[in-house]
C-alpha positions in Angstrom: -119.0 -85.1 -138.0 -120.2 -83.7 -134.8 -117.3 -84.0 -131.7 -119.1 -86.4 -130.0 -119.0 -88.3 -133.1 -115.4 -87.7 -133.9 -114.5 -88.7 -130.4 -116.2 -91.8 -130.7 -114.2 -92.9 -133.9 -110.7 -91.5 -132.2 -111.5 -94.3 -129.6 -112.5 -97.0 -131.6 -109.5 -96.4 -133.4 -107.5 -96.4 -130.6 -108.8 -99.8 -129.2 -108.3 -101.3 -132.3 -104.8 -101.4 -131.7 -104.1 -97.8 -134.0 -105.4 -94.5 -135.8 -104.6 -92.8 -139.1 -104.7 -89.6 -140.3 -108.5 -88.3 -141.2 -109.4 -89.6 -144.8 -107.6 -93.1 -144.2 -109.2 -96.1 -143.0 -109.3 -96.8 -139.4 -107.9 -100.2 -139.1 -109.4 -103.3 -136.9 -107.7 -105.9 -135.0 -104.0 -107.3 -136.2 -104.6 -110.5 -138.4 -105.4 -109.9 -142.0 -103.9 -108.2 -144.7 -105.2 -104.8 -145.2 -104.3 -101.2 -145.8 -103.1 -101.3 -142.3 -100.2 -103.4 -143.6 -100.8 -106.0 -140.1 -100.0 -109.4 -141.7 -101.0 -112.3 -139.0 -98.7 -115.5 -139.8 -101.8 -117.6 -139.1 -103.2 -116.4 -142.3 -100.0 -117.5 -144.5 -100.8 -121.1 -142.9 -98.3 -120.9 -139.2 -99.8 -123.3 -136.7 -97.8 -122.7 -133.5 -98.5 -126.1 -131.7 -94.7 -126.4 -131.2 -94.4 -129.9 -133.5 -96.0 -128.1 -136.7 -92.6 -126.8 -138.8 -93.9 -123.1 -139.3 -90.4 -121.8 -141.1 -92.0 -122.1 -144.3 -95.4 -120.0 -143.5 -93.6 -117.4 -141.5 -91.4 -116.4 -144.3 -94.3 -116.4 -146.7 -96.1 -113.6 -144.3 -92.5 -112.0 -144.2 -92.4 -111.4 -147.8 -95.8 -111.0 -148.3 -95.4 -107.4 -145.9 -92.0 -106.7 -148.2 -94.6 -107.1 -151.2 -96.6 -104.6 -149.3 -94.0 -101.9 -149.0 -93.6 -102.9 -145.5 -95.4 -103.5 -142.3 -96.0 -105.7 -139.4 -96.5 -109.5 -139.2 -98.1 -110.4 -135.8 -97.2 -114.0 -134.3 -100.4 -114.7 -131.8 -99.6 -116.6 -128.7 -98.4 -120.1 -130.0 -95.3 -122.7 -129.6 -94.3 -122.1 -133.7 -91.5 -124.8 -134.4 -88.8 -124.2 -136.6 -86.4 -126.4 -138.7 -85.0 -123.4 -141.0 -84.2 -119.9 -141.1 -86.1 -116.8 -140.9 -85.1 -113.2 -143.0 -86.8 -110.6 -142.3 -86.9 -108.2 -145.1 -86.4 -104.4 -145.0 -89.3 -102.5 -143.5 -90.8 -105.1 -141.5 -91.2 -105.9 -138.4 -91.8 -109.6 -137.0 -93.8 -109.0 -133.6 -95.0 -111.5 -130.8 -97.7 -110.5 -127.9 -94.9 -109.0 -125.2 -94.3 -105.5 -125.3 -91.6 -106.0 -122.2 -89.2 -109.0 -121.8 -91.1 -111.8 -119.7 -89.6 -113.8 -117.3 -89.9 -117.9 -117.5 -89.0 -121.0 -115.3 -85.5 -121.9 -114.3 -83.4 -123.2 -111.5 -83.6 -118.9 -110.4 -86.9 -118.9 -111.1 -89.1 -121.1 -109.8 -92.7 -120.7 -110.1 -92.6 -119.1 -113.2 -94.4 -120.2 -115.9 -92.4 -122.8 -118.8 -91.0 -120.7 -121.8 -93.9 -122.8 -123.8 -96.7 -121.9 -121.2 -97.7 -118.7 -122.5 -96.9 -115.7 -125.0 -95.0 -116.1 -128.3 -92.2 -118.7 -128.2 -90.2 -119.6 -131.1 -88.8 -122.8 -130.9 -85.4 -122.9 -133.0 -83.8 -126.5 -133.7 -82.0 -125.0 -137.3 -78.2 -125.3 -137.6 -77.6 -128.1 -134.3 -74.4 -129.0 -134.2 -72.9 -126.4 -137.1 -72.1 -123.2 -135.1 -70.7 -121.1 -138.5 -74.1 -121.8 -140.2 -76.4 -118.4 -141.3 -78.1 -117.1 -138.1 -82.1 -117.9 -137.5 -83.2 -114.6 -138.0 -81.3 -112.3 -140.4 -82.2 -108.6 -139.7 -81.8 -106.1 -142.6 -82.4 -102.3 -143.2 -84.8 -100.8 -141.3 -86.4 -104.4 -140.1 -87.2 -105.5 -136.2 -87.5 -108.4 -134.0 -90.0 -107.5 -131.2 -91.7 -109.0 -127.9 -91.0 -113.1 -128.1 -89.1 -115.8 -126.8 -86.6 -117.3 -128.3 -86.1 -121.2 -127.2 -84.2 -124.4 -128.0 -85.9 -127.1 -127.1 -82.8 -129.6 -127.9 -80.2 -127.9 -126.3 -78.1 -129.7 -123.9 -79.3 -129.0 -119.8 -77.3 -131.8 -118.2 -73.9 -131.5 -120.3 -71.7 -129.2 -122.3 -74.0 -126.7 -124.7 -74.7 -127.6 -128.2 -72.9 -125.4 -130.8 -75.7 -123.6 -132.4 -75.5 -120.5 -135.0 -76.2 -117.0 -134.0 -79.9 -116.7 -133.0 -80.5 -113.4 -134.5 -78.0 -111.7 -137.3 -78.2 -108.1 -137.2 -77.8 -106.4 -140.9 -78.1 -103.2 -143.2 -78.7 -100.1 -141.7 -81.0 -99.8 -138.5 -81.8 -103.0 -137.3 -83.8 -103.7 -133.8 -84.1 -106.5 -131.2 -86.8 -105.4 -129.1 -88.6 -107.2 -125.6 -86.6 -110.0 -126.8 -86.0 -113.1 -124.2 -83.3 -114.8 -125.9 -83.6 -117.8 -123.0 -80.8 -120.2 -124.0 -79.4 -119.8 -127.4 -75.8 -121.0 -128.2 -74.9 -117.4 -129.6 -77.1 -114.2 -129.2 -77.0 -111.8 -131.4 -74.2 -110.9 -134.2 -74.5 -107.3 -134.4 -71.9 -106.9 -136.8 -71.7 -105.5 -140.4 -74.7 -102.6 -140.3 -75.1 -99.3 -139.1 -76.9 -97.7 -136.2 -78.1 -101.1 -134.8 -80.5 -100.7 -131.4 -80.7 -103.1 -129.1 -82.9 -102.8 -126.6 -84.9 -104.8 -123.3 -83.4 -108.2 -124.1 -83.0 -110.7 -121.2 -81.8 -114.6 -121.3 -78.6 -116.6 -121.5 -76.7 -117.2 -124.2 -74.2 -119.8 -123.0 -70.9 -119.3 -125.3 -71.5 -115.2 -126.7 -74.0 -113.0 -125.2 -73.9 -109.7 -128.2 -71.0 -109.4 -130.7 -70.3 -105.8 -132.4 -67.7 -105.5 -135.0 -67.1 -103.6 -138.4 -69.6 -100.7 -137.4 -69.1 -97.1 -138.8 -72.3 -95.7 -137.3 -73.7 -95.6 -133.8 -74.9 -98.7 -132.4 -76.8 -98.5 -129.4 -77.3 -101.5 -126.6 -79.9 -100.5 -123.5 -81.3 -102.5 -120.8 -79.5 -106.2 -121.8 -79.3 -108.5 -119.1 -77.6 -111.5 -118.9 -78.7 -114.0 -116.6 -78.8 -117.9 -116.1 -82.6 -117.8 -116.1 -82.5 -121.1 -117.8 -80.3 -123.4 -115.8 -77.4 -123.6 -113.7 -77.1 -127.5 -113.7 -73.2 -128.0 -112.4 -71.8 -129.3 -116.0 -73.5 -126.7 -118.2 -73.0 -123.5 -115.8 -69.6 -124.4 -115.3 -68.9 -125.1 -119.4 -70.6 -121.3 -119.5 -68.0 -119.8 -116.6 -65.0 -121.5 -118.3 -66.0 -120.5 -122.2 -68.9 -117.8 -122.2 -68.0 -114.1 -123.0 -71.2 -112.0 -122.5 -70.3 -109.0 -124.3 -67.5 -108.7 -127.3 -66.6 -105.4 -129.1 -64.6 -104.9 -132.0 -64.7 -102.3 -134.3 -67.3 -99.7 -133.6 -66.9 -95.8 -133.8 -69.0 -94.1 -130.6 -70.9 -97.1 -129.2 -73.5 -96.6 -127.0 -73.7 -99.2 -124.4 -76.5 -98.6 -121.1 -77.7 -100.5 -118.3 -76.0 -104.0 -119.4 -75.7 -106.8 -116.9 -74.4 -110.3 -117.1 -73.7 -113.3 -114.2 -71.6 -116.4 -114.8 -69.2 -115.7 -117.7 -65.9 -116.4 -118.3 -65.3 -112.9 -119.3 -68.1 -109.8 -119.1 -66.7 -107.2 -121.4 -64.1 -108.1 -124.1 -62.6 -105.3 -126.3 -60.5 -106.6 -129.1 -59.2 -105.6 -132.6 -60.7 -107.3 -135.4 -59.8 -107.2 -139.1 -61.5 -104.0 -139.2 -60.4 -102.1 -135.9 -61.4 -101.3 -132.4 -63.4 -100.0 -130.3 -64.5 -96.4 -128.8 -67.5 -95.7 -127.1 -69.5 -94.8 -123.8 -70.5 -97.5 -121.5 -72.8 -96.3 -118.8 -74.0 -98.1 -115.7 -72.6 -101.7 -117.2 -72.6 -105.0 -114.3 -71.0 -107.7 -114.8 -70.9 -110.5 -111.5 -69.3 -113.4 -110.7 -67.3 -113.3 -114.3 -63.9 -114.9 -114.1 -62.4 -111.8 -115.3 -65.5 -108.7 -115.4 -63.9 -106.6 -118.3 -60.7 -107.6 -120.3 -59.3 -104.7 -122.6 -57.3 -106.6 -125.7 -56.9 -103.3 -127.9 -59.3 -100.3 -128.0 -59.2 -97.8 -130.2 -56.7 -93.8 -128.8 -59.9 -92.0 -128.5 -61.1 -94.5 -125.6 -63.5 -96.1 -123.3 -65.4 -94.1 -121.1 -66.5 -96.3 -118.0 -69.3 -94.3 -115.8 -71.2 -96.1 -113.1 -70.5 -99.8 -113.5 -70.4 -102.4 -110.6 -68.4 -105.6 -111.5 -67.9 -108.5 -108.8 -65.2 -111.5 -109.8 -64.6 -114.5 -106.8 -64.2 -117.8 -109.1 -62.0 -119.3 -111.4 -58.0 -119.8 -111.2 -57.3 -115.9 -111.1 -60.6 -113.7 -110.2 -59.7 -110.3 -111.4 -61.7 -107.7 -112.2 -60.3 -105.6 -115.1 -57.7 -107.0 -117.1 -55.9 -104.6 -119.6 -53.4 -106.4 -122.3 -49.9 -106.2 -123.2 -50.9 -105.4 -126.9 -53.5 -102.3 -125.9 -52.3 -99.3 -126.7 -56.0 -97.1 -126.3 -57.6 -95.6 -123.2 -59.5 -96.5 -121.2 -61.1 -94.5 -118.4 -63.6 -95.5 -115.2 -65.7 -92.9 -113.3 -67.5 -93.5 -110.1 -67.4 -97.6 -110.4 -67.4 -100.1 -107.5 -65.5 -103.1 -107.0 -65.7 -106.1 -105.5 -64.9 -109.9 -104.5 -63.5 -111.6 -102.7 -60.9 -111.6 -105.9 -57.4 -111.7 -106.3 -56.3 -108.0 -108.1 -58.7 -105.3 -109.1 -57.0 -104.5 -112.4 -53.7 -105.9 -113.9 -52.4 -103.3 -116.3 -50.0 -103.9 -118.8 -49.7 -102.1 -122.9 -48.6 -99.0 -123.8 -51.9 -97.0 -123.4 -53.9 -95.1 -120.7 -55.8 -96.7 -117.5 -57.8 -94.1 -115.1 -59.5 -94.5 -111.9 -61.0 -91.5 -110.9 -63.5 -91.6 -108.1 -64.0 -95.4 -108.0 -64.5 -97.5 -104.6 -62.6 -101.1 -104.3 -63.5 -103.7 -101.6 -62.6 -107.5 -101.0 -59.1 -107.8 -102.8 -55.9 -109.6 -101.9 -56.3 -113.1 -102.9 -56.3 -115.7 -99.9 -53.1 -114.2 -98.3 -54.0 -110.9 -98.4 -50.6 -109.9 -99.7 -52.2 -109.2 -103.8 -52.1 -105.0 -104.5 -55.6 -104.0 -105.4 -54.0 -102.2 -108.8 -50.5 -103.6 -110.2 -49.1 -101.8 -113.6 -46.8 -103.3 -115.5 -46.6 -100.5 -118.3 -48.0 -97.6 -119.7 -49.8 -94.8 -118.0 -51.8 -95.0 -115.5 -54.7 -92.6 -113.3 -55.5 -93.0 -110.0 -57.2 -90.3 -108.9 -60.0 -89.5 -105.8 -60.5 -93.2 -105.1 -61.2 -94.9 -102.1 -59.7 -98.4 -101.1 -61.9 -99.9 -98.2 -59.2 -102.7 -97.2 -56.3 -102.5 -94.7 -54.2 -104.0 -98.3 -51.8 -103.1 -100.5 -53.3 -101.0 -102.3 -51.1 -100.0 -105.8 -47.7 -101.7 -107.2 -46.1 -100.0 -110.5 -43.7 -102.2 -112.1 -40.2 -100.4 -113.8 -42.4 -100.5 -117.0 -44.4 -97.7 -116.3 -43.9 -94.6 -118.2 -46.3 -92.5 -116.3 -48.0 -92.3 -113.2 -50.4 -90.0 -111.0 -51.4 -91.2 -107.6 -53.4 -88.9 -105.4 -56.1 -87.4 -103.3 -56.7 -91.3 -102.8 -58.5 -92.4 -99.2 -56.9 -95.5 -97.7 -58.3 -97.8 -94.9 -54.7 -98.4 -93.6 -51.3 -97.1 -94.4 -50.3 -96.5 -97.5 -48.7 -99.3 -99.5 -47.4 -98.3 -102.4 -44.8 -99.8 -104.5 -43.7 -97.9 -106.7 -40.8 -99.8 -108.6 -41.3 -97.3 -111.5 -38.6 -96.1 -113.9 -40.6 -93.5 -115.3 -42.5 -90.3 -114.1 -44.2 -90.5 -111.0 -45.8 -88.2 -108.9 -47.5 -89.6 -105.1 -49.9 -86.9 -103.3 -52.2 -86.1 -101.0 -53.3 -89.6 -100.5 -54.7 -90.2 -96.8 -54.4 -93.0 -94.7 -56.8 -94.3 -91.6 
């Protein structure tokens, strides 16, 4: 074959969506089954006119790429209904038309198109009502969920949310949720039980839990998540959401990766607890969490700690907006680098435990509570960092209760004087701190 010739394949290849090595076939458009192991769920009978129940023909084309040895069913553009459950078996992936998380109408988006105006929209009505039922879509080794929207058309808009399964259950080892705009499910995704999960470019709102991690002995990884109430923030709903909703929950997971994670409207942002199979450790880098009754609550993490870089949380509703929120029962640390935080709220961080809280180069505005008279930090126990920080209100700034074991306060910038009480009973050390 002459270059010219060989060029001119390479790009027919290439618009036909990919290319294989010389000596294999160079494959056409997704849709049919062929040695390019693209399996279209039109083919296996899927109708997508959002009444048609396409559960059935969807899990035919699922299997059918298992048969295969693996591969890709495509989902065209369509409104497919479902009344049942979806598992998608190892080496496949299920993939819709967005290759980046699209954006749909809601009270904070107007304009936008309807989540059934365009693209690939799943429209999920199993398990209503039965919130411990199997999830939707049950991921297992080495299997993906990539580029659609994930809708429930019966879900409550003017009232309390209906309990609803997990949308997508996360198995075996390497799962993936990619481009995945989960816009109102009951409960995200239930990333427990695998290894080396990735999660990655998913937007929506689940109303009662946003991701949960638990029983994980292998690196999970969550990147770019954002949490928003694209849907609706109708009064009775959006307040259920802000007095029940946890966005994030971690239990036991050895060196999670969490990056560029946002959520609004939550009771609680972050939650680290310890489950029947432990805790928690792992880095969480540039994580938001705003207007959260309480941004991040620390239940029990696991000695080696949580490493807090970057984040921005913001906490001015409910009947005590506090920021960080550490438990008499943790025992872990937990550190925060370069972080900001503000209100108007009532406390910063309320420390209590027997482990390790650091603030090291951290910047707190807009605390105090409605007198003014709230310290930013108060400690009841344990140890506790404070380190290169800068408190932007003329406030009290720091109170450590006769629990605390250990304390170092310094090199701290203060808008005022400095107000520190320091009822301490253990070892503590005040320095260069420097007051306005």
């Amino acid at each position: 074959m002459s270059k010219t010739g060989l060029f001119k394949w390479f790009g027919t290849c290439l618009l036909g969506g990919y290319f294989v090595l010389a000596g294999q076939v160079c494959a056409g458009q997704p849709g049919s089954a062929s040695v390019s192991n693209f399996f279209n769920v039109t083919d296996y009978g899927a109708v997508g006119d959002g009444q048609t129940d396409d559960t059935a023909a969807f899990q035919e084309a699922l299997d059918a790429a298992r048969d295969a040895g693996g591969g890709t069913v495509h989902v065209p553009a369509g409104n497919y209904f479902f009344s049942g459950r979806l598992s998608v078996p190892s080496a496949v992936a299920l993939a819709g038309i967005w290759q980046s998380v699209p954006a749909h109408n809601g009270i904070r988006n107007p304009g936008l198109p309807k989540p059934t105006d365009d693209g690939t929209t799943l429209l999920v009505t199993s398990g209503a009502g039965r919130e411990d039922d199997p999830a939707f879509i049950t991921l297992n080794t080495n299997s993906t969920l990539k580029g659609v929207v994930l809708y429930y058309p019966e879900q409550n808009v003017d009232d309390e949310p209906k309990p609803y399964p997990w949308a997508v259950a996360m198995r075996g080892k390497n799962p993936a949720v990619l481009a995945v705009e989960m816009l109102n499910p009951y409960n995200g995704i239930d990333a427990t039980r695998n290894e080396r999960h990735l999660i990655r470019d998913v937007h929506g709102q689940p109303l009662r839990r946003g991701i949960l991690v638990d029983a994980i002995y292998d690196i999970g990884r969550i990147e770019n998540v954002h949490f928003n109430p694209w849907w609706s923030m109708k009064p009775k709903l959006f307040q259920w959401q802000m007095e029940n909703g946890e966005a994030f929950i971690f239990g036991k997971s050895d060196w999670q990766y969490v990056h560029n994670t946002f959520c609004f409207g939550y009771k609680i942002g972050y939650k680290f607890i310890q489950s029947r199979t432990g805790m928690c450790n792992g880095n969480f880098l540039g994580i938001g969490a705003d207007d959260c009754y309480t941004a991040l609550l620390v239940e029990q993490c696991a000695p080696y700690g949580l490493l807090i870089t970057n984040g921005e949380f913001v906490s001015f509703h409910g009947p005590d907006p506090t920021m960080v929120e550490v438990a008499e029962d943790n025992t872990g640390s937990i550190r925060f680098v370069n972080c900001a935080f503000w209100g108007p709220c009532n406390q910063i961080a309320k420390i209590a435990g027997d482990g390790t809280v650091g603030f090291g180069d951290c910047t707190f505005v807009q605390w105090g509570g409605r007198e003014g008279n709230l310290p930013a930090i108060q400690a009841h126990s344990g140890t506790v960092l404070i380190r290169g920080c800068e408190f932007r209100q003329n406030r009290p700034q720091i109170q450590l209760s006769r629990g605390v074991d250990r304390a170092i306060i310094a090199e701290n910038l203060f808008a005022g004087p400095e107000r520190i009480i320091n009822q301490a009973e253990g070892n503590v050390q005040l320095g260069l701190n420097v007051s306005k």
